[in-house]
Every structure is written in C-alpha cells, then in structure tokens.
LUMDO-981804 format. One record per residue (C-alpha): residue in three letters; x, z, y. Coordinates in Angstrom, 1 decimal. Layout:
N
+-------+--------+--------+--------+
| zavex |      x |      z |      y |
+-------+--------+--------+--------+
|   ALA |      X |      Z |      Y |
...
+-------+--------+--------+--------+
END
This chain:
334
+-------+--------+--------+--------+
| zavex |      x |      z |      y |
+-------+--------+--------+--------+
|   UNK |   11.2 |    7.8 |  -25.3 |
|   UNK |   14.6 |    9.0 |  -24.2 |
|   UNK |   15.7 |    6.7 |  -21.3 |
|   UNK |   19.3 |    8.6 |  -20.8 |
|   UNK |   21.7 |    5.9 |  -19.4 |
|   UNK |   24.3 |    5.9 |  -22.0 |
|   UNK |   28.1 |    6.5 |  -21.7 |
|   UNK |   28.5 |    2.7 |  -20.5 |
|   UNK |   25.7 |    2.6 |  -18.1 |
|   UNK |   27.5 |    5.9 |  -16.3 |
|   UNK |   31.0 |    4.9 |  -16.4 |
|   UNK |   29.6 |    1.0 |  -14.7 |
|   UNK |   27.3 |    3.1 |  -12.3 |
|   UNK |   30.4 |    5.4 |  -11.4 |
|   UNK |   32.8 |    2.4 |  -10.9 |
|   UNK |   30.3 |    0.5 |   -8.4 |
|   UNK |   29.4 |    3.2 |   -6.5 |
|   UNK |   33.3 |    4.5 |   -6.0 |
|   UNK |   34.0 |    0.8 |   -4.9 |
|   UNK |   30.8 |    1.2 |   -2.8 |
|   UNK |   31.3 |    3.9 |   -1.0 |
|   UNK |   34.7 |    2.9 |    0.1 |
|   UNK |   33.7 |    0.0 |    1.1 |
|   UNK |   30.0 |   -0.7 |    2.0 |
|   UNK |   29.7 |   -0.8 |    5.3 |
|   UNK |   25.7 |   -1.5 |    6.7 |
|   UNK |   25.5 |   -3.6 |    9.4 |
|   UNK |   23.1 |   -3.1 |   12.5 |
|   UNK |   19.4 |   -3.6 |   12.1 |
|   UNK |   19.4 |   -7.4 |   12.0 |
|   UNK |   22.4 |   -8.1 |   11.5 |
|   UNK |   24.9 |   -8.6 |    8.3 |
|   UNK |   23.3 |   -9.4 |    5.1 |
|   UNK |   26.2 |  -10.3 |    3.1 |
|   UNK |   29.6 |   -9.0 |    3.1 |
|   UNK |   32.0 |  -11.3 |    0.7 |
|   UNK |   34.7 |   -8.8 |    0.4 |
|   UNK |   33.1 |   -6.3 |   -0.9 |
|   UNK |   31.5 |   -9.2 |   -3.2 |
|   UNK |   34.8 |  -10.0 |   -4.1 |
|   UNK |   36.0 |   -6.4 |   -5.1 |
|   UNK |   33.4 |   -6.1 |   -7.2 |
|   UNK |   34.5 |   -9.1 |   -9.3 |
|   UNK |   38.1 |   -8.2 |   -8.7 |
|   UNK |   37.4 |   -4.5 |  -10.4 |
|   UNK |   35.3 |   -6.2 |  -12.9 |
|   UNK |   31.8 |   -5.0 |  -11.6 |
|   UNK |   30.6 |   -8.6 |  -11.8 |
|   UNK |   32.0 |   -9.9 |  -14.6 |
|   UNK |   31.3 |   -6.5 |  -17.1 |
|   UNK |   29.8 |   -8.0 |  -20.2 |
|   UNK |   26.9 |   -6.5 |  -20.7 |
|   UNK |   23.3 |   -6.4 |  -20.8 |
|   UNK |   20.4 |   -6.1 |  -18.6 |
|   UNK |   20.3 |   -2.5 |  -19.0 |
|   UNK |   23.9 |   -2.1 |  -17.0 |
|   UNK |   22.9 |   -4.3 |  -14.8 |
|   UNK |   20.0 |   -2.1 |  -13.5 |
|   UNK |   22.7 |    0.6 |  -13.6 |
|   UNK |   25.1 |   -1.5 |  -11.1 |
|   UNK |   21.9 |   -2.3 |   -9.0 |
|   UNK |   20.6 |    0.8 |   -8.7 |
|   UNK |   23.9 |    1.8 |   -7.0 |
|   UNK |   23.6 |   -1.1 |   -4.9 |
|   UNK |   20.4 |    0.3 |   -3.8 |
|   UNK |   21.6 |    3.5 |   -2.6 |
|   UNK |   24.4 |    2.1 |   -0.9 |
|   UNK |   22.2 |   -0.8 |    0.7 |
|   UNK |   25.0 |   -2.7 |    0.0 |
|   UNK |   25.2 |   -6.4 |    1.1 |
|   UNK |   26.1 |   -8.0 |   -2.2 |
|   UNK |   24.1 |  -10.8 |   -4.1 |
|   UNK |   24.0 |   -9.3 |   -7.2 |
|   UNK |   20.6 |   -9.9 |   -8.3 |
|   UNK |   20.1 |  -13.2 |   -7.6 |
|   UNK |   23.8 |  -14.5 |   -8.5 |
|   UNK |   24.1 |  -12.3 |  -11.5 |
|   UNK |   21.6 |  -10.8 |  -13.1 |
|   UNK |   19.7 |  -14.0 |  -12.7 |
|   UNK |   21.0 |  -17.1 |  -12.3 |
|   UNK |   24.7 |  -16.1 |  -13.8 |
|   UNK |   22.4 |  -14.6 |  -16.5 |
|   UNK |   20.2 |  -17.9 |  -17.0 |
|   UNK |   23.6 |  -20.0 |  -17.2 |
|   UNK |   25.1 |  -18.1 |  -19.5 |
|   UNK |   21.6 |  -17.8 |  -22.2 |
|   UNK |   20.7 |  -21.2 |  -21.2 |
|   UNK |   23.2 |  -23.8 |  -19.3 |
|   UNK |   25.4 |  -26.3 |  -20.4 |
|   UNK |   29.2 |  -25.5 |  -20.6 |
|   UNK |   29.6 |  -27.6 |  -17.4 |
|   UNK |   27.1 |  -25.5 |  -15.9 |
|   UNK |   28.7 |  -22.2 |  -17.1 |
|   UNK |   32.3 |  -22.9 |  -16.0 |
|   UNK |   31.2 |  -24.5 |  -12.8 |
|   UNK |   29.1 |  -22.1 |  -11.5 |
|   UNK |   28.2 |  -19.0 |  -13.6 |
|   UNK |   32.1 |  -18.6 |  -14.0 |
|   UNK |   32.4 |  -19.0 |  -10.3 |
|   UNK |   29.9 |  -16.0 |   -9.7 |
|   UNK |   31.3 |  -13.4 |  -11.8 |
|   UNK |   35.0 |  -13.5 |  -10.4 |
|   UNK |   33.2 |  -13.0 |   -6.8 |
|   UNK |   34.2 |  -16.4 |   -5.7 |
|   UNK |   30.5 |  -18.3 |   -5.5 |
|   UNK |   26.8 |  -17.0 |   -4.4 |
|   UNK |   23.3 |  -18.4 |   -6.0 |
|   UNK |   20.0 |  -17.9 |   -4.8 |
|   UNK |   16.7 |  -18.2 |   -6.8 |
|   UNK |   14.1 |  -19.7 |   -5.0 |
|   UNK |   11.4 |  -17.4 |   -7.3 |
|   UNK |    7.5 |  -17.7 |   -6.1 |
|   UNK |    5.7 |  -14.2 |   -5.7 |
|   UNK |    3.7 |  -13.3 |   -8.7 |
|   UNK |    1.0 |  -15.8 |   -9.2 |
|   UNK |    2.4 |  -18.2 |   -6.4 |
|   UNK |    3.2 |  -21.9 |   -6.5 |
|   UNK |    6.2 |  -23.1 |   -7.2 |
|   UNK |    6.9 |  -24.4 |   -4.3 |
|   UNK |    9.2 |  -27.5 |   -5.4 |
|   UNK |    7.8 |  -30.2 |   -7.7 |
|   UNK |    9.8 |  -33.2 |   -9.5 |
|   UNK |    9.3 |  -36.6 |   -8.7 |
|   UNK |   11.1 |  -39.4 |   -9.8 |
|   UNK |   14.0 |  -37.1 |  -11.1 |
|   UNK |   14.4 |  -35.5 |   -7.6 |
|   UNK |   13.2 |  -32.0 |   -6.4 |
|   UNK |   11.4 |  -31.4 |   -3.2 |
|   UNK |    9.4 |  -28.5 |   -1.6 |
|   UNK |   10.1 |  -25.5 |    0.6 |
|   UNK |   10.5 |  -21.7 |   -0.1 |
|   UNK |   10.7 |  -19.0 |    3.0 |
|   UNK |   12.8 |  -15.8 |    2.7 |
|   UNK |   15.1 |  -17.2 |   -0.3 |
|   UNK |   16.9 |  -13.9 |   -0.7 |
|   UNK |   20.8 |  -14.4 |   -0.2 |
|   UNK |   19.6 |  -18.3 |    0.5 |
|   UNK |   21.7 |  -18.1 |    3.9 |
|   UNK |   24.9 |  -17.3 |    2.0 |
|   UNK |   24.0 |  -19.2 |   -1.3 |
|   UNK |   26.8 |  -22.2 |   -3.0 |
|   UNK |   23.5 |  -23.6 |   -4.3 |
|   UNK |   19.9 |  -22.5 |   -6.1 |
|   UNK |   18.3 |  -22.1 |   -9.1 |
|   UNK |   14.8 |  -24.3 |   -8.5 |
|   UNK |   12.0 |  -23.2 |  -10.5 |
|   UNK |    9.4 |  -26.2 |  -11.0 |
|   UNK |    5.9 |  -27.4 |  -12.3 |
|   UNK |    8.2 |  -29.4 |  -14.6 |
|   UNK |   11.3 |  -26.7 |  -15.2 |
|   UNK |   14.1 |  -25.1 |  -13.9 |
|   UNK |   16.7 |  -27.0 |  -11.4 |
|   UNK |   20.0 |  -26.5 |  -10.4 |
|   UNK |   20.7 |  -27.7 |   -7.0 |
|   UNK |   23.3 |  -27.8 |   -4.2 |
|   UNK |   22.6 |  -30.2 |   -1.4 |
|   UNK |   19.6 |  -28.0 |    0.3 |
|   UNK |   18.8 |  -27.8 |    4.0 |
|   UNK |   18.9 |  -24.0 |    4.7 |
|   UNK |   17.6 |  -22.1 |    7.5 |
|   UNK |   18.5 |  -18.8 |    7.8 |
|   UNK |   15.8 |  -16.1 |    8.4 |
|   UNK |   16.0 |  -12.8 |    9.9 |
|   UNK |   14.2 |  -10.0 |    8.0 |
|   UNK |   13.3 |   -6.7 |    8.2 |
|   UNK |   16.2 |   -4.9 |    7.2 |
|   UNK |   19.3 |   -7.9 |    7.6 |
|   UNK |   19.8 |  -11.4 |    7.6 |
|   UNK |   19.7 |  -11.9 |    4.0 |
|   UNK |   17.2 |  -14.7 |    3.6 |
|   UNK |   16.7 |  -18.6 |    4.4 |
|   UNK |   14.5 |  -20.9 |    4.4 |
|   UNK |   15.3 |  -23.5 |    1.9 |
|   UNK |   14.1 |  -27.0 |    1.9 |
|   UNK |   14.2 |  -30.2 |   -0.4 |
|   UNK |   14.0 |  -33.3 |    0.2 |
|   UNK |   14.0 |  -35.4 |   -3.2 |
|   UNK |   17.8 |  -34.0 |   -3.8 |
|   UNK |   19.1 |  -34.7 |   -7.1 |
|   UNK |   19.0 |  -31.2 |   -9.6 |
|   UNK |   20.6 |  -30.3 |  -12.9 |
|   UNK |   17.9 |  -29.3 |  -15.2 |
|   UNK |   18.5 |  -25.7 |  -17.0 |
|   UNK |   16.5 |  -25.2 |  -20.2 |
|   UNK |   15.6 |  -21.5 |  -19.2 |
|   UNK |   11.7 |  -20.7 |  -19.2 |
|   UNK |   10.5 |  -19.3 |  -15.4 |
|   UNK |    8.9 |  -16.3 |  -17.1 |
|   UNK |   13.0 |  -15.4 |  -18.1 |
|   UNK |   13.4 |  -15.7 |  -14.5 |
|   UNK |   10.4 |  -13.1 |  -13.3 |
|   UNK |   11.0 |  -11.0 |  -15.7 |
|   UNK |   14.9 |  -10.0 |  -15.2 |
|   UNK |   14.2 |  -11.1 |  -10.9 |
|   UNK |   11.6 |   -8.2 |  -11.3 |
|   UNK |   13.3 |   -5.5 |  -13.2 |
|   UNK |   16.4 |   -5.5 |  -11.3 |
|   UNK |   14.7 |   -5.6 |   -7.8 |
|   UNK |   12.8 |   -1.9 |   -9.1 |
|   UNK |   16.3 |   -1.2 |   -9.9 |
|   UNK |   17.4 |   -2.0 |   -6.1 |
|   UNK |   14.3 |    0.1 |   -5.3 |
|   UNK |   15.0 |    2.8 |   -7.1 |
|   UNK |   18.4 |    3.1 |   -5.7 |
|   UNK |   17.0 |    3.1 |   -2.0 |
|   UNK |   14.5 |    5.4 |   -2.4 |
|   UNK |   16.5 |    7.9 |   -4.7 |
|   UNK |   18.9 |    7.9 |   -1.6 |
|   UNK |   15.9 |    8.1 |    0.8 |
|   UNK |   14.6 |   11.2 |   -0.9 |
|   UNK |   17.9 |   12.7 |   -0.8 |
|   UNK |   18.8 |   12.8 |    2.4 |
|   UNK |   15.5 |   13.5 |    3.9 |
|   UNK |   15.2 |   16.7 |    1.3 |
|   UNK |   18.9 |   17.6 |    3.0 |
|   UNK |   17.7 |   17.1 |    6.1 |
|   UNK |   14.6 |   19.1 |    5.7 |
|   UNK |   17.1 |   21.9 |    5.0 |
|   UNK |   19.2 |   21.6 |    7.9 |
|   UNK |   16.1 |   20.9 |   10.6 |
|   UNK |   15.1 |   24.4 |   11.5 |
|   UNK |   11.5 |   24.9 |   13.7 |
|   UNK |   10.3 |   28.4 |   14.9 |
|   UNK |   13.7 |   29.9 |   13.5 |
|   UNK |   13.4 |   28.5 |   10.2 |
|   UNK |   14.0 |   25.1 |    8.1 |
|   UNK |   11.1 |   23.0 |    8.2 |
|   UNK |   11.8 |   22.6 |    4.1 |
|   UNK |   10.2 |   26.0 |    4.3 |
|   UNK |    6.7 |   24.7 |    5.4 |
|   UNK |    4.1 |   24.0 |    2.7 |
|   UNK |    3.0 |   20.7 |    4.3 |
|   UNK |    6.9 |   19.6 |    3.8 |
|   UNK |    7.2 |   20.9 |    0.5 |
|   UNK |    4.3 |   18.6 |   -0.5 |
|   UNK |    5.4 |   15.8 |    1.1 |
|   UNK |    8.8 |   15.9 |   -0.9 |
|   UNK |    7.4 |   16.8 |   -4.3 |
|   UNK |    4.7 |   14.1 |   -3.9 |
|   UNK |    8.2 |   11.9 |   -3.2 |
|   UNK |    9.6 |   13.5 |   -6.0 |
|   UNK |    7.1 |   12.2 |   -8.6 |
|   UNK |    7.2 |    9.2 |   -7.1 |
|   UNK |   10.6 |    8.3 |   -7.8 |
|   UNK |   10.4 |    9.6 |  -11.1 |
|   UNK |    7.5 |    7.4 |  -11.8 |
|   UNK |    9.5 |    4.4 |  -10.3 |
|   UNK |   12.4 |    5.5 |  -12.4 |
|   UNK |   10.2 |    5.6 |  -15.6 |
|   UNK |    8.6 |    2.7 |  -15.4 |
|   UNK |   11.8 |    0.6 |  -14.4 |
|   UNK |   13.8 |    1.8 |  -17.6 |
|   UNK |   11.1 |    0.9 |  -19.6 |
|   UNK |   10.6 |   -2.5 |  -18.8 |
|   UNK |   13.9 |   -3.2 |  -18.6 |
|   UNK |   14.4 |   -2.1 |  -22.3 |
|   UNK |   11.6 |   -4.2 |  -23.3 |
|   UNK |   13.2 |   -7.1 |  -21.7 |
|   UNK |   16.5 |   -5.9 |  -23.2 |
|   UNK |   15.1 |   -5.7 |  -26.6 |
|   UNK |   13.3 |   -9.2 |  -26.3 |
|   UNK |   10.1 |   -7.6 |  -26.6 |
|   UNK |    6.9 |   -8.4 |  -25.1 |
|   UNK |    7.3 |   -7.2 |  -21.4 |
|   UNK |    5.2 |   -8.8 |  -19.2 |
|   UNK |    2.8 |   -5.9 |  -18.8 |
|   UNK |    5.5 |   -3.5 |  -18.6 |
|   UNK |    7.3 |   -5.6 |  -15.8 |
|   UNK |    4.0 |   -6.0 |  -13.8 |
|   UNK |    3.8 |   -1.9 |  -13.9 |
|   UNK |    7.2 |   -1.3 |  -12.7 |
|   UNK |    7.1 |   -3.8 |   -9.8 |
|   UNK |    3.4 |   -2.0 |   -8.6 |
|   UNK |    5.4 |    1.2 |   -8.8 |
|   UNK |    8.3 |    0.4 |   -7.0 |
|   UNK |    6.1 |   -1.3 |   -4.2 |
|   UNK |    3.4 |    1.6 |   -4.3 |
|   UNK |    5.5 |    4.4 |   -4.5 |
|   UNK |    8.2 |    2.4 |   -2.3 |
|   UNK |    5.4 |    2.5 |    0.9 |
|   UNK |    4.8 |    6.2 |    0.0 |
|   UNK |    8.5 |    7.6 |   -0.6 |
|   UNK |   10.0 |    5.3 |    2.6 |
|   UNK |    7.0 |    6.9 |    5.1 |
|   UNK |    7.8 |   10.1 |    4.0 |
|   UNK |   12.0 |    9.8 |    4.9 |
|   UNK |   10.4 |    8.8 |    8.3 |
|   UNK |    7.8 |   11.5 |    9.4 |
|   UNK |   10.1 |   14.8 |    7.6 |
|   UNK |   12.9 |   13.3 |   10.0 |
|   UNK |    9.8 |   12.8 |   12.9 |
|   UNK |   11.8 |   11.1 |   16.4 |
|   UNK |   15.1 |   10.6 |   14.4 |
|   UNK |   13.0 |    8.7 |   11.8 |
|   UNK |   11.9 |    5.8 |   13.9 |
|   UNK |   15.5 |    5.3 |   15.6 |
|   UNK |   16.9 |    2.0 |   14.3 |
|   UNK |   19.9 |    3.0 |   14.8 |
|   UNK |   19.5 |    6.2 |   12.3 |
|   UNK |   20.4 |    5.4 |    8.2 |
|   UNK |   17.0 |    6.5 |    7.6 |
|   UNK |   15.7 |    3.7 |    8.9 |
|   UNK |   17.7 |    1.3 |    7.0 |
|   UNK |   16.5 |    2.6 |    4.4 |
|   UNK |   12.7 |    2.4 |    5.4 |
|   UNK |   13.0 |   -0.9 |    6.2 |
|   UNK |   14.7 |   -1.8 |    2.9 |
|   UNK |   12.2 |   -0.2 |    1.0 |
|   UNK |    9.5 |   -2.1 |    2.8 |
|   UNK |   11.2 |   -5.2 |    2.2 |
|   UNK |   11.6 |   -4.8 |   -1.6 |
|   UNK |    7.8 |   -3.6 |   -1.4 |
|   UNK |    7.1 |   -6.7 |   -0.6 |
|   UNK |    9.6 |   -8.9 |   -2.1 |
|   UNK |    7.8 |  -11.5 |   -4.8 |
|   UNK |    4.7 |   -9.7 |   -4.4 |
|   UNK |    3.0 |   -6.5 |   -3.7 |
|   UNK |    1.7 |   -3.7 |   -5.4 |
|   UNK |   -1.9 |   -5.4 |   -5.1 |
|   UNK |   -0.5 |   -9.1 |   -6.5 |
|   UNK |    1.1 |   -7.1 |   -9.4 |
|   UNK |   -1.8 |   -4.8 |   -9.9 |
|   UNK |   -4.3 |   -7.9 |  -10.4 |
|   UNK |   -1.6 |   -9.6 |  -12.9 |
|   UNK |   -2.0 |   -6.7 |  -14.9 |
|   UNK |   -5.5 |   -6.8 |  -14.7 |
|   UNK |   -5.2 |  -10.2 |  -15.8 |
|   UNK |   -2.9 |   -9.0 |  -18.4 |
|   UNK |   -5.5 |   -6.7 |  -19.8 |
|   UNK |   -8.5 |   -8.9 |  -19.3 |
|   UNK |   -6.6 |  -11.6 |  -21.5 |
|   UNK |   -5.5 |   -9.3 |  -24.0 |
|   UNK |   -8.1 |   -5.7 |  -24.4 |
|   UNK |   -5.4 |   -4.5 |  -27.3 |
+-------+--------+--------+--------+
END
C-alpha cells in the first residue's frame, strides 16, 4: 500500500512547519507548555482551521512533533473540534468548535488509558470524577468528559496543574456534580483519532531525534575519527532507523483506516505499541550516541527524550496496547 502523503498533506506539513520554525520556541525543562501565540498563528494562517481530514491532521501533527511545539492541537482539534463538528449541536459548533479553529479557545479530553475507567460517571444529570495529567487541561476553556453513560461537555471544572516530564502541559481535573452538555459521539471515535494523532506527535519527535543524533554522530569525532564511523554506532542508528519507519508505517495505516471508516481498532492498538516500543528504543539511543551531552537537560536532545517518553506513556503503554490487541485477536481469530 502506497502511503505517499499527497500534494495536500505536503503543502499543510510545509505551512506548519515554516510557521513553526519561526516561531516555536521550547521552553526550559519544566517549564512552558502552551504558547497561545503561536496557537493563534496557526489559526490566523489557517493551520487550524484547514478543512480537511484526519489524514492532514497527522501531517500538521507530525510537524508539531518535530518542533515540540506547545500548541494543543490534538486535543482541541483533531479531537474534540473534530467530535463537534461530526457530532455536536450547532450551538455546540459555533460556541466552541468554531472558537478552536480560529486559535481563540483550548479543549482538553479527559480520555482514560486503554482499558481504564472512565473516571467520571453521571448522576442525577451532573458529572463527577477525577482524571490526572489531562493533557493541555491547565490551559483548557473546558473538556470533553467521556462517561459510563456518554460523552460530556463541560466548563466549570476544578483544575490543578501538573508538572510533567517534558513541560507543564497537564492538570488534574476534578468534578464535582457540574452540570455537562451531552455530545452524541461514541468514546471509541474519541480513542481512535486521540491515538492516531499522538503516533503522529511521536513520529515527529523521534524523526527529529534520529536526525540530529545521526548529524551529531557525524560531527563527534573519537581517536581522530567520527564516532558514526564505529560499527556499534552504525547499529544503534539503523536499528533507530527501522524503528521509525515501523512507527511511520503503522501510523499511516491506521490512520487511513480510521479515515476510510473502516474497522481500525486493531490497527490503532499496533500503531500506539509501536510508537511507545520503538519510542523507548529510538529516544535512548539520541541519548547514549550524544553520551554526557545526552543527559544535560539543558541540551534539545533531552527535550526530545523526555517528550518521547511521555507520549510512550501517554493513554497507555506498549504493554496495555499489546494485551488490547491480544484481546483483539482472542475475540476475533479471523
């Protein structure tokens, strides 16, 4: 199957990642999370608001990745923006998803790992429960709830703001029997396009990873010669190599299945186990080729370790993900 972005996926890649790299600017090792400027450029250019399908969005995220930019794209657009628009009421579109896409609102989904709880139940017509590390939950206008008893729109939420690995991009959100707008859209919509993107994200961070540690690898010289010359290194970056590729391949596959509203639950599961498997390996490998620069928090290559890890782990592992499928399998030999 020929996975070749098309002439629109290129030209949205291009756009984001010219606004990106003039100006994405990552913040200190704790610090930052969102930047609303550069949030707002995006919708001014008309990154945001590009009308088109899940398979540009992965293109605009995977840009995002490599530029570890602090934008809520994937949990404003391609998923709850995305939900309103398939699924909300008018209200709902032109009071919130409209909002989004110009750059001038954030929303969160407060998604379970694989498998998980919910979280938040439904009583009386009210929504209550907790959920830690809400990505973007610090920043976020309001939340897309998922329930035993459906979706939820909310605002009024008590928010906590958690520091993470990489940045300050998470919170911890809390209910207490606040009133929510019900949104007809199914949870597994939710997981499925939450999932996809995120190996999109992934695929951006570790294709940027790989990059500069191979550059680096050809700069770095020990005993009079660059250590991209030693066998041990050359494995290390072609094991990286096919890695990403694998990461790559299984991405664009489930995220044309999901395009193509085609049975993708499988093929979503394998993706997210590759991006978190070959995440873990890819991001220690950008550490040990750069050796004492690697662990430096201070260095871009440890952004990018530590934003690897977090996406590894990020509504489940590679072992939560590999036991769905197994599931998936189990339930269904053919």
């Amino acid at each position: 199957m020929d996975f070749t972005m098309t002439e629109t996926q290129q030209e949205l890649a291009a756009l984001t990642r010219r606004v990106l790299d003039d100006r994405a600017k990552p913040g200190q090792h704790g610090e930052g999370g969102f930047d609303p400027e550069l949030w707002r450029e995006l919708g001014r250019v008309g990154v945001i608001d590009a009308d088109f399908g899940l398979l540009e969005q992965c293109a605009v995220l995977t840009e995002i990745g490599r530029a570890l930019a602090p934008v809520p794209y994937l949990p404003s657009r391609t998923v709850a923006a995305g939900a309103l628009f398939a699924f909300g009421t008018p209200e709902q579109i032109e009071r919130w998803a409209m909002p989004v896409v110009r750059g001038e609102r954030v929303l969160a989904v407060a998604l379970p790992d694989i498998g998980g709880a919910p979280g938040f139940s439904l009583q009386r017509g009210r929504v209550s429960g907790a959920r830690t590390a809400v990505p973007f939950g610090a920043f976020a206008d309001g939340f897309l709830v998922p329930t035993g008893d459906g979706v939820f729109l909310v605002e009024q939420a008590e928010v906590q703001p958690q520091s993470v690995i990489d940045t300050a991009d998470a919170a911890l959100v809390q209910l207490d029997g606040v009133p929510g707008e019900p949104v007809d859209v199914p949870v597994e919509w939710l997981w499925l396009h939450a999932t996809v993107g995120l190996c999109a994200v992934q695929l951006g961070v570790l294709e940027s990873a790989l990059e500069r540690t191979a550059s680096y690898a050809r700069e770095r010289k020990q005993f009079g010669q660059p250590i991209g010359g030693f066998q041990a290194v050359r494995h290390r970056l072609a094991d990286a190599y096919l890695d990403v590729e694998a990461v790559r391949l299984s991405l664009w596959q489930a995220a044309w299945r999901v395009a193509e509203d085609l049975p993708a639950t499988e093929a979503v599961a394998t993706a997210k186990y590759w991006a978190a498997e070959a995440g873990h390996r890819v991001a220690h490998t950008a550490v040990h080729v750069h050796g004492g620069v690697g662990i430096d928090v201070e260095h871009p290559v440890h952004r990018y370790f530590a934003a690897a890890k977090r996406l590894e782990f990020t509504w489940g592992g590679a072992t939560a993900h590999l036991r769905a499928l197994g599931d998936l399998l189990a339930a269904d030999p053919a």
